[in-house]
N, CA, C and O atoms as CSV, one atom per row, in Angstrom:
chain,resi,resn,atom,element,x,y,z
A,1,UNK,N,N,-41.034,21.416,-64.139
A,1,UNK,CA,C,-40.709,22.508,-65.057
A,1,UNK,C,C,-40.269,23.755,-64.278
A,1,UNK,O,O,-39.436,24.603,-64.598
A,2,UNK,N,N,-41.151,23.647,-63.005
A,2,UNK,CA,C,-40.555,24.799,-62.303
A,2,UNK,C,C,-39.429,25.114,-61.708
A,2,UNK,O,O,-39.023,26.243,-61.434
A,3,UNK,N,N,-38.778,23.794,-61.452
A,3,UNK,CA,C,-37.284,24.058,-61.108
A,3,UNK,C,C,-36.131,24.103,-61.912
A,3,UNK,O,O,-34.994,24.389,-61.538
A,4,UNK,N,N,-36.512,23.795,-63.071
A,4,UNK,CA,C,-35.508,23.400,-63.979
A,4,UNK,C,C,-35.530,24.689,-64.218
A,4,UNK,O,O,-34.368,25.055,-64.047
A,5,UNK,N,N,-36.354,25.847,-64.598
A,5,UNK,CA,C,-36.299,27.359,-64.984
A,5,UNK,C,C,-35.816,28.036,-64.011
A,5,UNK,O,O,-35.175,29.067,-64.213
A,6,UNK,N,N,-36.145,27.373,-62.353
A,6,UNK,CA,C,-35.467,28.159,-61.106
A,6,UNK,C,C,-33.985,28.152,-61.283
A,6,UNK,O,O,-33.110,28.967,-60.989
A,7,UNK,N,N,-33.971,26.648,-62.017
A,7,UNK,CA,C,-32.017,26.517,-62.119
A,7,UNK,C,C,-31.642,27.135,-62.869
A,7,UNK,O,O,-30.459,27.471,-62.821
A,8,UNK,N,N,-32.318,27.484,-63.708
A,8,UNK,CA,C,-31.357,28.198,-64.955
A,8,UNK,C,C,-31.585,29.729,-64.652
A,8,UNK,O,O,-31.012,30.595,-65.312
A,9,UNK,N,N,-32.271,29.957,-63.835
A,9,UNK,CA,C,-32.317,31.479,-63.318
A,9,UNK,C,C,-31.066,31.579,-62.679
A,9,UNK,O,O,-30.224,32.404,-63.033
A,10,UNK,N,N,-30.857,30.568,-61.511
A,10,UNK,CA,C,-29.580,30.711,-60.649
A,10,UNK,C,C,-28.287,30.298,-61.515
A,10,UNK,O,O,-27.256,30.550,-60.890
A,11,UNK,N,N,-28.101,29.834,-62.557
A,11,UNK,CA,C,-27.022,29.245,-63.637
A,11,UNK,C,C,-26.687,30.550,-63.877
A,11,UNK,O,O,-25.508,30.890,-63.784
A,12,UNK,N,N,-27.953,31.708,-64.313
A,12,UNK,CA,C,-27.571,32.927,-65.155
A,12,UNK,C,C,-26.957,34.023,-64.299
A,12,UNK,O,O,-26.097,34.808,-64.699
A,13,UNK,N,N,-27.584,33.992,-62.853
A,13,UNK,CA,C,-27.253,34.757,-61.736
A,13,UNK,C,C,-25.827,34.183,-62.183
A,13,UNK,O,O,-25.382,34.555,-63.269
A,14,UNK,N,N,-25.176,33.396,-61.483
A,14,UNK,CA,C,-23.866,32.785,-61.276
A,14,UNK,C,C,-23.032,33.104,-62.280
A,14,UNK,O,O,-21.872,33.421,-62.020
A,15,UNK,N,N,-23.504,33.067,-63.586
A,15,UNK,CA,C,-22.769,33.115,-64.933
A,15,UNK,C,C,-22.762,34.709,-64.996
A,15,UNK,O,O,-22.183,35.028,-66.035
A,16,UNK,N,N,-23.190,35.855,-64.272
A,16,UNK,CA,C,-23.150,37.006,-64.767
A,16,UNK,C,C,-22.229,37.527,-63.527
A,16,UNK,O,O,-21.952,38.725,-63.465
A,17,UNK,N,N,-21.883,36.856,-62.800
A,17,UNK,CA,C,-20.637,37.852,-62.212
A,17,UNK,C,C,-19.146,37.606,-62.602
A,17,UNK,O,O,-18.970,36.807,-63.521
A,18,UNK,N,N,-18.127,38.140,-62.074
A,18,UNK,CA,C,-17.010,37.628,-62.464
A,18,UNK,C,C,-15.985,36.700,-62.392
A,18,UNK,O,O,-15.488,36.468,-61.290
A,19,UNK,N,N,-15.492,35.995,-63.621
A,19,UNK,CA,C,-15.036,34.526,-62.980
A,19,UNK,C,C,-14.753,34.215,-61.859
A,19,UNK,O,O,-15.232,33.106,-61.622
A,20,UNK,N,N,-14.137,34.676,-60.906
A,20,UNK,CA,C,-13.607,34.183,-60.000
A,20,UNK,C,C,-14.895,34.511,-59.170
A,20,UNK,O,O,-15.509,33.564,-58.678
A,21,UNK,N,N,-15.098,35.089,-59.085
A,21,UNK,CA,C,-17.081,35.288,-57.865
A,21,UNK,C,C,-17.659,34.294,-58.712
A,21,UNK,O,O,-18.010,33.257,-58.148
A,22,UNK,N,N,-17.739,34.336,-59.280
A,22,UNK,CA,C,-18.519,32.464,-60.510
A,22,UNK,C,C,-18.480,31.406,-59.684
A,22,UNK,O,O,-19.431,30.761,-59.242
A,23,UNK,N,N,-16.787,31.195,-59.412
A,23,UNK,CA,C,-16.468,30.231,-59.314
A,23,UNK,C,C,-16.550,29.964,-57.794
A,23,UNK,O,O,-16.508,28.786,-57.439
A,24,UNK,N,N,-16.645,30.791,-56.996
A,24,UNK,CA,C,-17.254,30.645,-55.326
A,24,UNK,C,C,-18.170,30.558,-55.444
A,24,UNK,O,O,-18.527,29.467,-55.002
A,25,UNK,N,N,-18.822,31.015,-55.768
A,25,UNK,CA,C,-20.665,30.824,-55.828
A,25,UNK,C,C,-21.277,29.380,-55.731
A,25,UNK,O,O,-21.943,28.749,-54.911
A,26,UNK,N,N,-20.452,29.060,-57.586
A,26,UNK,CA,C,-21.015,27.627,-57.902
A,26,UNK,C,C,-20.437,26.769,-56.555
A,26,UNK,O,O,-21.177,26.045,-55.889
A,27,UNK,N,N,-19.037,26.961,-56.269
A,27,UNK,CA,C,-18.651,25.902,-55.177
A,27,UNK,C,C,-19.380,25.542,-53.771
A,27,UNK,O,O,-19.356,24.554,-53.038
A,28,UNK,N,N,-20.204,27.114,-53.723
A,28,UNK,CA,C,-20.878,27.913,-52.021
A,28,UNK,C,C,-22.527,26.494,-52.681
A,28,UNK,O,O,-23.087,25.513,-52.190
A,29,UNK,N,N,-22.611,27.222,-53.861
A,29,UNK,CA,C,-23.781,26.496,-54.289
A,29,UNK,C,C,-23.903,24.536,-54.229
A,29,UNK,O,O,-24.741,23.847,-53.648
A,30,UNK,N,N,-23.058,24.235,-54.828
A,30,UNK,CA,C,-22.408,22.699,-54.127
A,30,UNK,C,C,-22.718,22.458,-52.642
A,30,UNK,O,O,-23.690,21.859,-52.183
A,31,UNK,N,N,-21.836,22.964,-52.064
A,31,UNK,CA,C,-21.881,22.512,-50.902
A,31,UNK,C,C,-22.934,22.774,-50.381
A,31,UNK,O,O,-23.448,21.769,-49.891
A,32,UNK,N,N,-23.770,24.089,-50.195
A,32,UNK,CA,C,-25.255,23.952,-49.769
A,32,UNK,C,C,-25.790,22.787,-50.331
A,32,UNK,O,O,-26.169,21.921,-49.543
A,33,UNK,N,N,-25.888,22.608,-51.426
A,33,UNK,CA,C,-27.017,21.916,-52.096
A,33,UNK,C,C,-26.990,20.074,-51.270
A,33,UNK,O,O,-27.868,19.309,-50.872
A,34,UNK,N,N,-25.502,20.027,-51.340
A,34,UNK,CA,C,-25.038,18.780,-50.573
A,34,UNK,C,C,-25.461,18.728,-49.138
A,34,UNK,O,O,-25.894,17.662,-48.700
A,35,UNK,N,N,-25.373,19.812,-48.341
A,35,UNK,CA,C,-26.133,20.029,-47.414
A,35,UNK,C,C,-27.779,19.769,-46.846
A,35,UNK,O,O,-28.304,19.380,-45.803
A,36,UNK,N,N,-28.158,20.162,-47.993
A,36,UNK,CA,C,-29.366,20.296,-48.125
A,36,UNK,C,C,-30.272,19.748,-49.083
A,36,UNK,O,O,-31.264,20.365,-49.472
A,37,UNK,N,N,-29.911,18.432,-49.532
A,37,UNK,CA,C,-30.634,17.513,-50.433
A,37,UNK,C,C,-32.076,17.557,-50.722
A,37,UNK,O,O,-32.564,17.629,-51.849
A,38,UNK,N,N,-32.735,17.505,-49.577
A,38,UNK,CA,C,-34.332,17.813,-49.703
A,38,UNK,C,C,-34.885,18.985,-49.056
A,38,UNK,O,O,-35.729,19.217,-48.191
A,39,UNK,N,N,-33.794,19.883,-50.084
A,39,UNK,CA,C,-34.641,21.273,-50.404
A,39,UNK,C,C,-34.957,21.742,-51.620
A,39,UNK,O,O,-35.094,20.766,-52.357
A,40,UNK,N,N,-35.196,23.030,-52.371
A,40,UNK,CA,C,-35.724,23.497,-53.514
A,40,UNK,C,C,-34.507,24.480,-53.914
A,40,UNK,O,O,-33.905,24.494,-52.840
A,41,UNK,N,N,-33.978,25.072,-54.532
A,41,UNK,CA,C,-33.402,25.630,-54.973
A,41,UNK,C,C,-34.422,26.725,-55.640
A,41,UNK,O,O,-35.533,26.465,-56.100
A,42,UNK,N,N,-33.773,28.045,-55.586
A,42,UNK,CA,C,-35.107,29.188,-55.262
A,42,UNK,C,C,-34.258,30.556,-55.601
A,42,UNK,O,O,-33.059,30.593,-55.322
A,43,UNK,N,N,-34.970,31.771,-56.262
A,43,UNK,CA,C,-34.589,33.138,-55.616
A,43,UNK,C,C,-35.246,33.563,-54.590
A,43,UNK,O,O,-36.382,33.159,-54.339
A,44,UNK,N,N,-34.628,34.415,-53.885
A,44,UNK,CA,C,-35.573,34.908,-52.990
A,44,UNK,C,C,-34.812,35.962,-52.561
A,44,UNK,O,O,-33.632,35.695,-52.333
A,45,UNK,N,N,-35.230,37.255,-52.366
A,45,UNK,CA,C,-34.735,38.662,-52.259
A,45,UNK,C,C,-33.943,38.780,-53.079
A,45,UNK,O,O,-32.827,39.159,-52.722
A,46,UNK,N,N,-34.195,38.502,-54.516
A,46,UNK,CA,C,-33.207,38.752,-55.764
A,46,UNK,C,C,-31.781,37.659,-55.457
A,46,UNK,O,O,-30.862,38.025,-56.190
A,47,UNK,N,N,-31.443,36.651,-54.733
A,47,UNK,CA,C,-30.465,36.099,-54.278
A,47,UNK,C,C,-31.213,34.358,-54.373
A,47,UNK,O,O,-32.290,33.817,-54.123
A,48,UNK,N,N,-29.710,33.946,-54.953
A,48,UNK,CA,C,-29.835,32.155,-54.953
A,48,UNK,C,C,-30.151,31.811,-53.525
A,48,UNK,O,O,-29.669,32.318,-52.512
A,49,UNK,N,N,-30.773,31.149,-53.595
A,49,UNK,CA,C,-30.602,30.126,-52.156
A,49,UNK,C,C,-31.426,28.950,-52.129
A,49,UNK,O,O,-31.870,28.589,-53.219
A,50,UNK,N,N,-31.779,28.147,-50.920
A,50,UNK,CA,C,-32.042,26.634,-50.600
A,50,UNK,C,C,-33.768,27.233,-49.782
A,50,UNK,O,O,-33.971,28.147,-48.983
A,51,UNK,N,N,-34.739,26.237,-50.434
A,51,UNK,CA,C,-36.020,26.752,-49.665
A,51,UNK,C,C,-36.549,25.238,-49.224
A,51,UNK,O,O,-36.822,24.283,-49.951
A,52,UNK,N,N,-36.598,25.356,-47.792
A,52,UNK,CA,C,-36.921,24.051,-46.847
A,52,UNK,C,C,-38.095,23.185,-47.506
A,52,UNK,O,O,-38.737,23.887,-48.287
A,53,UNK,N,N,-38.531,21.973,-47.432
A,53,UNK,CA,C,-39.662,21.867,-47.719
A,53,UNK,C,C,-40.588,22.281,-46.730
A,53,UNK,O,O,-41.650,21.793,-47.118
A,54,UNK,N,N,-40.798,22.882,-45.704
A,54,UNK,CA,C,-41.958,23.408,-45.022
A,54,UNK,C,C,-42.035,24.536,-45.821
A,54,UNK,O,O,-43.185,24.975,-45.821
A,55,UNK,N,N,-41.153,25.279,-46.605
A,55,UNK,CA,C,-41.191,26.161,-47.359
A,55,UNK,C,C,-40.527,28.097,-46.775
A,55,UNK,O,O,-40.411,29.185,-47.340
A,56,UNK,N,N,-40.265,27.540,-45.369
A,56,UNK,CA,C,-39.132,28.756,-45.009
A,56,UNK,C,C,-37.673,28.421,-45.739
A,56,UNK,O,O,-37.298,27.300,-46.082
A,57,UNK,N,N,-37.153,29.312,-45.848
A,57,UNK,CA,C,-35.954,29.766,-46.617
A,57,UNK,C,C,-35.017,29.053,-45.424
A,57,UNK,O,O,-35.360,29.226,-44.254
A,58,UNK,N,N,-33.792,28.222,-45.739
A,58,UNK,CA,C,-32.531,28.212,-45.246
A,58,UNK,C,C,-31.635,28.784,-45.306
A,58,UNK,O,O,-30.928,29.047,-44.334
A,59,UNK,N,N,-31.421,29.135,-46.470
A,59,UNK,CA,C,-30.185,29.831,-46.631
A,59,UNK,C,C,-30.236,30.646,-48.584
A,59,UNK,O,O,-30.736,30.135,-49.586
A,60,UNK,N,N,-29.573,31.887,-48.460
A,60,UNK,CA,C,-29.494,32.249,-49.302
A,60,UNK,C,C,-27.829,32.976,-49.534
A,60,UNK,O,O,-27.152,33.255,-48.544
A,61,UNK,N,N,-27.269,33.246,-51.088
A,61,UNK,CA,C,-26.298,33.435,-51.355
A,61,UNK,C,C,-26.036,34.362,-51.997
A,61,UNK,O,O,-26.994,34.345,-52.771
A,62,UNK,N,N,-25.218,35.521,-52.395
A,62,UNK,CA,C,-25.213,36.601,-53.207
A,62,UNK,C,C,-23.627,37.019,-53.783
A,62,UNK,O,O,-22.522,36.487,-53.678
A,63,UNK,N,N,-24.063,38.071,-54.344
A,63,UNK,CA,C,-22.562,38.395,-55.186
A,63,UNK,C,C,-22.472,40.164,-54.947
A,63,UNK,O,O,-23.518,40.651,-55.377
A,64,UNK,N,N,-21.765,40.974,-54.529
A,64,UNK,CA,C,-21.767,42.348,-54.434
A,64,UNK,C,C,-20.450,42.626,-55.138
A,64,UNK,O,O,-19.598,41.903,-55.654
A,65,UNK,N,N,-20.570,43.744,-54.998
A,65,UNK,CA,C,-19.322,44.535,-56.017
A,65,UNK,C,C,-17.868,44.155,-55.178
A,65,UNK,O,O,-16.765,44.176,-55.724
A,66,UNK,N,N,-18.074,43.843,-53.901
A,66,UNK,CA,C,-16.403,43.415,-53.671
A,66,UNK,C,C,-16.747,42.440,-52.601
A,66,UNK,O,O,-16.077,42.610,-51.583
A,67,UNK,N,N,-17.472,41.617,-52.557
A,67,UNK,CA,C,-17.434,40.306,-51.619
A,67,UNK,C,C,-18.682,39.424,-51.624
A,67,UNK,O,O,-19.737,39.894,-52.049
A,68,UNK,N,N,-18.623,38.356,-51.240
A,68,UNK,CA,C,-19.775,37.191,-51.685
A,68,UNK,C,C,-20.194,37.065,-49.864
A,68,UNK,O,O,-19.405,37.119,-48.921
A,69,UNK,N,N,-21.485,36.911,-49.834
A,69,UNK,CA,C,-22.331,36.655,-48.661
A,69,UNK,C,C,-23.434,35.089,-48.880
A,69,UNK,O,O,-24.051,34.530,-49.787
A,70,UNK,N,N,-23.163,34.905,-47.412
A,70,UNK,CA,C,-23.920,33.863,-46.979
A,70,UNK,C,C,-24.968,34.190,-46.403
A,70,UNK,O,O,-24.659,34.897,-45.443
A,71,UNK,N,N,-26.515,33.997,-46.503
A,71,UNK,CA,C,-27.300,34.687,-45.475
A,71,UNK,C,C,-28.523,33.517,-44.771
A,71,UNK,O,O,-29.372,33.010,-45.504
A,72,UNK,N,N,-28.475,33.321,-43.836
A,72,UNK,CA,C,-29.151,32.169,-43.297
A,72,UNK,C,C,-31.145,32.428,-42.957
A,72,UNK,O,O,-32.078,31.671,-42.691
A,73,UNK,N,N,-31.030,33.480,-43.105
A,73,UNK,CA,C,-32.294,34.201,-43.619
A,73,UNK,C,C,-32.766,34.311,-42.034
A,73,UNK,O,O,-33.973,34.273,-41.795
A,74,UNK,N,N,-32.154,34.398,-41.338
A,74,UNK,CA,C,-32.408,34.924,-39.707
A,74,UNK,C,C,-31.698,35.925,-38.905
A,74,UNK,O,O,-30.544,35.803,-39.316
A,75,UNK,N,N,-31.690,36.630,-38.217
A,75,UNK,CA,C,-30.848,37.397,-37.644
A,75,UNK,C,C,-30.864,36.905,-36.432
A,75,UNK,O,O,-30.886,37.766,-35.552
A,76,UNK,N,N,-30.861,35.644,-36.030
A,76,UNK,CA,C,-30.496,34.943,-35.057
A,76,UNK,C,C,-29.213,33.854,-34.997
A,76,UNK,O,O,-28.691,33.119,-34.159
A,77,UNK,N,N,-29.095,34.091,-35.924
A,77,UNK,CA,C,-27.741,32.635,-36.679
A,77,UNK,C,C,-26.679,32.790,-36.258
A,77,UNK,O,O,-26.079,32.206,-35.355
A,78,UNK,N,N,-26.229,34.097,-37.309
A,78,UNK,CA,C,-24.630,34.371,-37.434
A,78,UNK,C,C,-24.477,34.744,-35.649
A,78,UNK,O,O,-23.616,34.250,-34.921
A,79,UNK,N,N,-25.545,35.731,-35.214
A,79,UNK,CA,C,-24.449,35.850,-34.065
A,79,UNK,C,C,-24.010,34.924,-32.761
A,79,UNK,O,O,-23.262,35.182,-31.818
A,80,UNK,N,N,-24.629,33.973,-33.025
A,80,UNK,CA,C,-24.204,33.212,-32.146
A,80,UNK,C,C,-22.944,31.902,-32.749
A,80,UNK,O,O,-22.626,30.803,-32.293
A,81,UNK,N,N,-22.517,32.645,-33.893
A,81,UNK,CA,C,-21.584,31.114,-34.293
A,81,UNK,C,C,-20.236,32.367,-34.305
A,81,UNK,O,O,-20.278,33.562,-34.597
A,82,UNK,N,N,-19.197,31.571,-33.897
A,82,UNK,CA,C,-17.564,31.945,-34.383
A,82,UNK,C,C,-17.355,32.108,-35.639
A,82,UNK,O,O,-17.033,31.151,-36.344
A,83,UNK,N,N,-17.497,33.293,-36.105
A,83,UNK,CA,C,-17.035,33.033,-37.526
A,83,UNK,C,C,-15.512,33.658,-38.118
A,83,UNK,O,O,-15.381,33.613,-39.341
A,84,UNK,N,N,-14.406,34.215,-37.339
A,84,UNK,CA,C,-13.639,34.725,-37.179
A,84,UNK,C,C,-13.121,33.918,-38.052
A,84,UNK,O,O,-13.410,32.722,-38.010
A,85,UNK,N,N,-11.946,34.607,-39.351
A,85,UNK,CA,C,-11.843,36.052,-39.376
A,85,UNK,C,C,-12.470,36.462,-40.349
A,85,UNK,O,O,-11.913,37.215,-41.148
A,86,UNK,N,N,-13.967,36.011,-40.544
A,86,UNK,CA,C,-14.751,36.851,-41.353
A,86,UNK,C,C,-15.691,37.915,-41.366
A,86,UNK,O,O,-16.780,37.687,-40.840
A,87,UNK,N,N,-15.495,38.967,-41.834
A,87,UNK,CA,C,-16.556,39.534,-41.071
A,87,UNK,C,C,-18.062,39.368,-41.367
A,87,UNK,O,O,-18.504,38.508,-42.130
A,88,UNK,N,N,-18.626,40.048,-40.859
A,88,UNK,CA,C,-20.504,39.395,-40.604
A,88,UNK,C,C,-21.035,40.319,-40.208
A,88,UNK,O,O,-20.603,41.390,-39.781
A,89,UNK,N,N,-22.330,39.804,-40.380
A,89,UNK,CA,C,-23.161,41.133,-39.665
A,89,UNK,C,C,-24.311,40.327,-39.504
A,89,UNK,O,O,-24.343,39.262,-40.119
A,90,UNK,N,N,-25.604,40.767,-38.523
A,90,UNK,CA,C,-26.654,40.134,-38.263
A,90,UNK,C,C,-27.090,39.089,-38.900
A,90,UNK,O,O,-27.378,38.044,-38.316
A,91,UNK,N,N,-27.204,39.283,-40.380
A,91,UNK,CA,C,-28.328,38.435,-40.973
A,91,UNK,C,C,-26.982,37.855,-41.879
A,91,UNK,O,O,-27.363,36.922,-42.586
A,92,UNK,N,N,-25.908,38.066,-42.010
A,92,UNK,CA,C,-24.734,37.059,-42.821
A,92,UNK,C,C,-23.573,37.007,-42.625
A,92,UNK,O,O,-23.267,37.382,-41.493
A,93,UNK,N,N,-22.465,36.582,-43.478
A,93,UNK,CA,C,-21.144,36.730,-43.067
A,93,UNK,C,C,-20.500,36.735,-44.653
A,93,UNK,O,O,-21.001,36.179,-45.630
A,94,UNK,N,N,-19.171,37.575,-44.607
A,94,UNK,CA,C,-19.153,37.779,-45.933
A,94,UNK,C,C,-17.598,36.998,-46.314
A,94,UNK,O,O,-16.843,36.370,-45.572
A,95,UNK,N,N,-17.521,37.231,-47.344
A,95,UNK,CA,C,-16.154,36.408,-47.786
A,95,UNK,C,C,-16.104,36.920,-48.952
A,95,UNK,O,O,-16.969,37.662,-49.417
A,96,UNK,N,N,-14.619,36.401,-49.775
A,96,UNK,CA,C,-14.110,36.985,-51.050
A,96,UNK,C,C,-13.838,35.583,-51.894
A,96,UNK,O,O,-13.849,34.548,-51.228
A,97,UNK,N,N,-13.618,35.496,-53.191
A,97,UNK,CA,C,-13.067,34.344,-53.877
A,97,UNK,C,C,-11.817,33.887,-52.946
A,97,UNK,O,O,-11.626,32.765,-52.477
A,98,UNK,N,N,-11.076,34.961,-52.811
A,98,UNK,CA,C,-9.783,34.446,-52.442
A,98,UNK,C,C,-9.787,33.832,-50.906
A,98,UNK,O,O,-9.084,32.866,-50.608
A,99,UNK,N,N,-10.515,34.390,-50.119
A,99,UNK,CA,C,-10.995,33.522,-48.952
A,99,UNK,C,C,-12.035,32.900,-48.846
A,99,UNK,O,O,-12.862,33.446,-48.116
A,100,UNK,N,N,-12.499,31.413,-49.550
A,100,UNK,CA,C,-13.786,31.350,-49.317
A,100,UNK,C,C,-14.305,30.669,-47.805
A,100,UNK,O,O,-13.600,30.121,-46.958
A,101,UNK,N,N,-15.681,30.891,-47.788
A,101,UNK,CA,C,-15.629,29.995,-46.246
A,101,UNK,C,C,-15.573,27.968,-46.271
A,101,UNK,O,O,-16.104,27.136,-47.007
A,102,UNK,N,N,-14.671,27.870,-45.093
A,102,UNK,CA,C,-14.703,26.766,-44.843
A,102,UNK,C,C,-15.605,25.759,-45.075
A,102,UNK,O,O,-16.685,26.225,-44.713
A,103,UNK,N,N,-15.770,24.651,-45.469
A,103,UNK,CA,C,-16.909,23.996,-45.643
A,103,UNK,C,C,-17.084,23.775,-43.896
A,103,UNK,O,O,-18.191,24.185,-43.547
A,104,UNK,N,N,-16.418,23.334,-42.956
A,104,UNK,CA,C,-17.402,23.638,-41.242
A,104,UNK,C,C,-17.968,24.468,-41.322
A,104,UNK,O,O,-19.154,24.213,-41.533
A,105,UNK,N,N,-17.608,25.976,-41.226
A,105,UNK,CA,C,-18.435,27.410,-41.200
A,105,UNK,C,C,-19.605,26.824,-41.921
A,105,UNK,O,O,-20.693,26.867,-41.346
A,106,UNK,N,N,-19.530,26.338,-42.985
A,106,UNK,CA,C,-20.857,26.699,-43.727
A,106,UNK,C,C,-22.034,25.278,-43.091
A,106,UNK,O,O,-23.237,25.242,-42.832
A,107,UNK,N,N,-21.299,24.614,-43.060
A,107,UNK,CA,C,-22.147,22.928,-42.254
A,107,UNK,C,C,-22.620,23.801,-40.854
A,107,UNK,O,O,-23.734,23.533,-40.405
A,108,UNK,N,N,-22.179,24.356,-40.481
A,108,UNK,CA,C,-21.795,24.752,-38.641
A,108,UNK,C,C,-23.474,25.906,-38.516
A,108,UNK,O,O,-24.423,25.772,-37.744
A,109,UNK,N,N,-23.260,26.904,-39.553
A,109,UNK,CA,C,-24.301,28.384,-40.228
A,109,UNK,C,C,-25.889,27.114,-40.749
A,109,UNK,O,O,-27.064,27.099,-40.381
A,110,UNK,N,N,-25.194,26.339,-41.606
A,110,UNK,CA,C,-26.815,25.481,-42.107
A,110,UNK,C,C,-27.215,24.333,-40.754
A,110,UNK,O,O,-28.423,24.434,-40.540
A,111,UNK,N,N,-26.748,23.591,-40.075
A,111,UNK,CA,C,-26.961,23.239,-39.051
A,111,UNK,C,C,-27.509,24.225,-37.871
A,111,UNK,O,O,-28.374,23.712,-37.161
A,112,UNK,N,N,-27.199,25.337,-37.611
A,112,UNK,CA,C,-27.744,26.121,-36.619
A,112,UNK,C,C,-29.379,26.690,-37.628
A,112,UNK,O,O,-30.491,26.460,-37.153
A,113,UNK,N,N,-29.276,27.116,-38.433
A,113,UNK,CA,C,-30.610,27.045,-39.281
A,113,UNK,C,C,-31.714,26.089,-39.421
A,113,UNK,O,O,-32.884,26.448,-39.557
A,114,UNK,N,N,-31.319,24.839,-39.385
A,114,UNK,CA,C,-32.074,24.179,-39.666
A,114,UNK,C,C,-32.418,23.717,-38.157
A,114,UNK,O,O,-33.508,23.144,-38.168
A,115,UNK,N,N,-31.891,23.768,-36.937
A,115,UNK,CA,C,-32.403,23.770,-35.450
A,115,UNK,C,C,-33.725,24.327,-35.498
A,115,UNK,O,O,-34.878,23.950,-35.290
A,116,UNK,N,N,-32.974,25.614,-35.936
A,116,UNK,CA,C,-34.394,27.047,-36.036
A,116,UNK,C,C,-35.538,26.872,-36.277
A,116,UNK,O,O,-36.540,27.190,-35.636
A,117,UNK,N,N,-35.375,26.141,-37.609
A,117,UNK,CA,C,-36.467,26.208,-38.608
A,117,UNK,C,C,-37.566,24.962,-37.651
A,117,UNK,O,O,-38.767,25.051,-37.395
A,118,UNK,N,N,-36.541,23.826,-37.294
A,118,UNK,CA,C,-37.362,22.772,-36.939
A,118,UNK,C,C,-38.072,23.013,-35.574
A,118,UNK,O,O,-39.089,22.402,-35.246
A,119,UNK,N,N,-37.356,24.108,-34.678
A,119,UNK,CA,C,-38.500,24.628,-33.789
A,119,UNK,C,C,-39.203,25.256,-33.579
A,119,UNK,O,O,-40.003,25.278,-32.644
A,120,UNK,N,N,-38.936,26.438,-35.089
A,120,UNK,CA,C,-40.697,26.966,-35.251
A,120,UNK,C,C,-41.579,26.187,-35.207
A,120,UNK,O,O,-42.744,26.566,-35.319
């Protein structure tokens, strides 16, 4: 019961920005999720994202007034990956509908995360 209400929390998140940020989201949301099969689907800091089963956060996703972010919930991630030509900052990297990120970038960002997680 509890996830099915987590989903429809993140359905409503997704459904309240504007079509085209909708429609990256749900796609950003796909491909994590494909990524990340045996995880939870979760808010966490007011933002969609994927929660490990050890129960640290992988990755989380958001919507701002002029660009969509990826955030791997570390400030150890992004800076060590190429993410050119997007810009980024410590704890994410951002993108627009009209550029979304690559599905590598995003395999490349959840793969360096999940290293992390597994050597805490």
């Amino acid at each position: 019961m509890q996830h099915s209400v987590m989903t429809s929390q993140i359905d409503t998140y997704i459904a309240r920005q504007p079509l085209a940020f909708a429609v990256a989201l749900q796609a950003l949301r796909v491909n994590l999720s494909a990524l990340l099969p045996d995880h939870t689907e979760c808010l966490s800091y007011a933002m969609p994202g994927f929660r490990h089963p050890t129960g640290k956060m992988t990755a989380g996703y958001a919507a701002f007034k002029h660009h969509l972010g990826l955030y791997p919930h570390s400030g150890n991630v992004i800076p060590k990956i190429d993410c050119t030509p997007f810009k980024t900052s410590k704890s994410g990297v951002l993108f627009t509908p009209d550029t979304p990120l690559p599905p590598a970038l995003i395999s490349q960002i959840i793969t360096a995360r999940l290293a992390e997680i597994a050597a805490a």
